[in-house]
C-alpha positions as MATLAB code, in Angstrom:
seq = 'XXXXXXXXXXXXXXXXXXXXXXXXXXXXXXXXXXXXXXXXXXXXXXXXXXXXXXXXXXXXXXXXXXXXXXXXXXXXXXXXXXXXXXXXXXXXXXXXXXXXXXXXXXXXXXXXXXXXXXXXXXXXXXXXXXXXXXXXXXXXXXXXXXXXXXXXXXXXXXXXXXXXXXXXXXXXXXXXXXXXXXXXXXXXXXXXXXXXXXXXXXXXXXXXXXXXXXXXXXXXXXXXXXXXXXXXXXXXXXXXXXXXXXXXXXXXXX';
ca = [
      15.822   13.436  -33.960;
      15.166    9.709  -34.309;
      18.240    8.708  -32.602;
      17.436   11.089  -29.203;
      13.819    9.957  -29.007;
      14.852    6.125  -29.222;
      17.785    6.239  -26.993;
      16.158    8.898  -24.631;
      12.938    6.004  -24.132;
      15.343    3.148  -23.441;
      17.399    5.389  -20.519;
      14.036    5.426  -19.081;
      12.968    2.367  -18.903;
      16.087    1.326  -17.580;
      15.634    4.467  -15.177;
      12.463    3.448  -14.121;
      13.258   -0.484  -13.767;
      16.052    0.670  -11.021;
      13.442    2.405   -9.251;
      11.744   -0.344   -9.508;
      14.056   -2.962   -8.016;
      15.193   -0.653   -4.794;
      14.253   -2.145   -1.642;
      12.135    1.138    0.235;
      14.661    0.124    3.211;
      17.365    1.387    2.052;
      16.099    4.785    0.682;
      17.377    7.610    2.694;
      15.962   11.000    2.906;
      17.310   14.694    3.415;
      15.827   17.799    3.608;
      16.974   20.536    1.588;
      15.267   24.211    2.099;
      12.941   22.695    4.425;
      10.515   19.397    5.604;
       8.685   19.216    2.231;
      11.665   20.353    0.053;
      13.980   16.849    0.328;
      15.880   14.319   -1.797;
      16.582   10.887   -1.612;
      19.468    9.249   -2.841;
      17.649    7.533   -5.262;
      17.293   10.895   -6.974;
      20.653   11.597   -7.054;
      21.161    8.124   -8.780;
      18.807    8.391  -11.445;
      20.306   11.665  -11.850;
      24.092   10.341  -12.443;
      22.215    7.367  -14.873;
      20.723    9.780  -16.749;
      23.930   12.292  -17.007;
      25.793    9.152  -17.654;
      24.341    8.126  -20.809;
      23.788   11.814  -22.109;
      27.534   12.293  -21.804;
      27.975    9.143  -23.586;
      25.515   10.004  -26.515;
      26.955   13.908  -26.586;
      29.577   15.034  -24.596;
      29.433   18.309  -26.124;
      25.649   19.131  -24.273;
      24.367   21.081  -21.320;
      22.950   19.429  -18.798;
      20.458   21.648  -16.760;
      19.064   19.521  -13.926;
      17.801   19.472  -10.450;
      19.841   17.779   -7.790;
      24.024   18.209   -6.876;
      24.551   21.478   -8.065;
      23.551   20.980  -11.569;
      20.649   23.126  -11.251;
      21.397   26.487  -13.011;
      22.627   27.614  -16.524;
      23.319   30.669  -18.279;
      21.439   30.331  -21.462;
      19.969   27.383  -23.322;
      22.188   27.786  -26.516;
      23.446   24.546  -28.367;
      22.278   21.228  -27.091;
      20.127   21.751  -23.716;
      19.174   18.130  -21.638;
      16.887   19.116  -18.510;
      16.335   16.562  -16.116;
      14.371   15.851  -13.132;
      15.414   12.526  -11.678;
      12.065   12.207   -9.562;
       9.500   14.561   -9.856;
       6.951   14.203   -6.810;
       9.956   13.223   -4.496;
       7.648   13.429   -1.093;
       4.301   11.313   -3.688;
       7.701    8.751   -3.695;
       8.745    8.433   -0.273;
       5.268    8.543    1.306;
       3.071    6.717   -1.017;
       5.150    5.147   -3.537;
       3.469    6.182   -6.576;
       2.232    9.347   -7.994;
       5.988   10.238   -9.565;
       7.449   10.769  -13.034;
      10.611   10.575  -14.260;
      11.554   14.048  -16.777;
      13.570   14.411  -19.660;
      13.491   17.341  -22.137;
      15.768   18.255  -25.183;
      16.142   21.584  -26.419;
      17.845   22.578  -29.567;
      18.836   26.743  -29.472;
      16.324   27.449  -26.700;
      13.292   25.777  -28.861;
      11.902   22.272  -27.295;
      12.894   19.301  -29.729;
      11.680   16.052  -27.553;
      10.442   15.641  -24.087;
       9.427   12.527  -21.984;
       7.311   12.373  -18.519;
       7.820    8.740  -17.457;
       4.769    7.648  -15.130;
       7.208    4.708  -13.817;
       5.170    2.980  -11.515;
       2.138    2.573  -14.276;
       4.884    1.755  -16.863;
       3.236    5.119  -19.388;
       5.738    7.191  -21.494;
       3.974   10.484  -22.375;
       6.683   11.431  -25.316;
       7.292   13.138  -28.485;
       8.683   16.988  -30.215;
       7.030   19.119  -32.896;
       8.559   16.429  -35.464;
       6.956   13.572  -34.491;
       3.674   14.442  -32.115;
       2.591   13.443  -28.689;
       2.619    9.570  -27.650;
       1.426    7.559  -25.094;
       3.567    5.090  -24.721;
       3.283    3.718  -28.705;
      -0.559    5.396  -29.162;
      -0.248    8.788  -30.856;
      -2.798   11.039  -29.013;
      -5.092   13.553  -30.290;
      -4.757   17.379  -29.144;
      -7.282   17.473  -26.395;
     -10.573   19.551  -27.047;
     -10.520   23.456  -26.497;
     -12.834   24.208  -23.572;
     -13.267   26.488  -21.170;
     -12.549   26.626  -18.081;
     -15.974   25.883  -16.415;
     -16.122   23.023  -18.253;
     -12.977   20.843  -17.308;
     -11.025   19.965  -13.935;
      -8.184   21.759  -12.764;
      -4.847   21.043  -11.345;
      -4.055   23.263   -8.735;
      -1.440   24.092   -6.398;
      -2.746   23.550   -2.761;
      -1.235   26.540   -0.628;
      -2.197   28.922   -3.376;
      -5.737   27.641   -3.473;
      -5.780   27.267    0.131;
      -4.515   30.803    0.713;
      -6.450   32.202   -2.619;
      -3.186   33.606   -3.507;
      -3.559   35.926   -6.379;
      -7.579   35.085   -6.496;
      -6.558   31.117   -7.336;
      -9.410   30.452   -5.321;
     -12.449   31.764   -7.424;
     -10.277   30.588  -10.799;
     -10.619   27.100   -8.789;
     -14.252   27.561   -8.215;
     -14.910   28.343  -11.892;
     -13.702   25.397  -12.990;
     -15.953   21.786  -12.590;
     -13.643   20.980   -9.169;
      -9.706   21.208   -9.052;
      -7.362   18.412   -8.101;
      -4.160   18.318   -6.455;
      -1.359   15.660   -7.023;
       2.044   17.077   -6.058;
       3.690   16.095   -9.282;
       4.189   18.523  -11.943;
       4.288   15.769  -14.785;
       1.263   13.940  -13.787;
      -0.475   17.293  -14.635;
       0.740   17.655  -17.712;
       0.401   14.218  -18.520;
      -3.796   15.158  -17.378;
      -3.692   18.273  -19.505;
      -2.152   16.046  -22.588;
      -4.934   12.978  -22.204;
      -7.680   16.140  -21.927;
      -8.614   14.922  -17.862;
      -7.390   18.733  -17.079;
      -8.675   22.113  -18.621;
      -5.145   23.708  -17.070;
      -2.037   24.396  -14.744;
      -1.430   26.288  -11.723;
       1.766   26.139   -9.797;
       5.039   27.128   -9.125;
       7.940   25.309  -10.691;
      11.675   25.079  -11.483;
      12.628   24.771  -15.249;
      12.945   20.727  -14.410;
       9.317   20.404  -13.615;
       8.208   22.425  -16.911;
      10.755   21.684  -19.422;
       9.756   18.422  -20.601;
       5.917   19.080  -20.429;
       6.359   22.370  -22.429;
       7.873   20.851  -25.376;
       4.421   18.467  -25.678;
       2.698   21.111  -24.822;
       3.244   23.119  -27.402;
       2.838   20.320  -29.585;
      -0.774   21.031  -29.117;
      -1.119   24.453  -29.317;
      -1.800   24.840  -25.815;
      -1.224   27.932  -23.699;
       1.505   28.172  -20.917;
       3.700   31.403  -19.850;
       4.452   33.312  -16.315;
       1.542   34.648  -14.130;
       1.900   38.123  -15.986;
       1.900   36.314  -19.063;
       5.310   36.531  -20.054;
       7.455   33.577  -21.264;
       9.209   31.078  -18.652;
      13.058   31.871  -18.108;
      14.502   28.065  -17.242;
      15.830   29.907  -13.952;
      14.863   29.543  -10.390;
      11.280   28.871   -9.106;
       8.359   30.735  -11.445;
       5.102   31.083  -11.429;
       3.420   28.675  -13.699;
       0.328   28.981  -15.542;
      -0.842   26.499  -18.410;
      -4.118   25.643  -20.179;
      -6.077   25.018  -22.753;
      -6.371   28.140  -25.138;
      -9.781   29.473  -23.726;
      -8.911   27.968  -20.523;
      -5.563   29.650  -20.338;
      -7.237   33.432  -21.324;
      -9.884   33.378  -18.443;
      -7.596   32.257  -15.919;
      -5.022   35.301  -16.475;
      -7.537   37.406  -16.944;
      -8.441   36.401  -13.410;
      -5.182   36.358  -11.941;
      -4.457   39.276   -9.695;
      -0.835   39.238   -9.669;
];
């Protein structure tokens, strides 16, 4: 795996530095299902960079990822790269900051390396089950088991707004919630310990990555009803830590 997790960093750095250099002028914007669903062709550039140099690295592997009709796959067998381009497209267009870059490798359905690139603070959350969880070159600790009343917790905001399947009293359990609108700054938050857990509802781009580190920590993640995550379509999300992970599906009403 040495050779993935090396070249894998370096595509994102160069990923990020492109990002970097675009003048906000020339970004243009489209919606896709609707005003808070869009793309940018920015995405869709990172998106070719990234395919670019996977294809160069190993033309034989899948590529599941989320923009220009590359979002769908029939099963995860062989060599699986999942990619989201720019994760917290509308944190990017309207404020600039607040989005990650996502790359995740997995090996015969099992997670082998993923990266969350927090480009605009230059911090590589990154690692696999064979090497651990880093922060950029820092190896990080698993976070601390607690509970659920005694850590923050990120939240989707229409589901806590709505209490949508009782989200709203799992919220008010926990010491306050917090919402970002990027999947991978939450798990980045649940990796560093700053967040107890999860809720959401994501595509197999916003999870895949974070999973693999995840697990690297023993932490809980699966469906609302508990089952495991099917890398297809939009699902409902739930992640934690252990104890945090138990109370909040046994609150779920779903």
């Amino acid at each position: 795996m040495e050779p993935i997790f090396s070249e894998i960093k370096q595509w994102l750095i160069e990923a990020g530095e492109i990002i970097k250099q675009t003048q906000r002028k020339t970004i243009s914007v489209r919606e896709k299902s609707n005003r808070k669903d869009i793309v940018t062709n920015l995405d869709q550039k990172i998106q070719r960079f990234l395919i670019e140099k996977i294809q160069t690295f190993d033309s034989k592997a899948k590529i599941l990822a989320e923009e220009d009709g590359q979002n769908n796959l029939d099963d995860l067998t062989g060599r699986v790269f999942i990619i989201d381009p720019i994760d917290g497209t509308l944190n990017f267009v309207r404020e600039g900051e607040n989005f990650c870059i996502m790359v995740a490798v997995y090996e015969e359905g099992k997670g082998s390396a993923g990266f969350i690139y927090d480009v605009m603070k230059a911090e590589l959350y990154w690692g696999g089950p064979s090497v651990g969880v880093y922060q950029n070159e820092t190896k990080l600790l698993a976070p601390e088991n607690i509970s659920l009343q005694d850590g923050l917790l990120g939240i989707n905001g229409y589901f806590y707004g709505h209490n949508c399947y009782n989200i709203r009293t799992i919220g008010d359990i926990s010491l306050g919630i917090r919402i970002t609108g990027c999947a991978g700054l939450e798990m980045i938050a649940m990796l560093k310990g700053s967040h107890v857990g999860y809720i959401s509802k994501l595509c197999p781009w916003d999870y895949g990555a974070g999973c693999i580190l995840l697990d690297v920590f023993n932490m809980r993640y699966s469906d609302f009803s508990g089952k495991k995550l099917q890398f297809s379509g939009r699902e409902y999300f739930l992640a934690g830590t252990p104890n945090a992970y138990e109370e909040m599906q046994r609150l779920l009403q779903f």
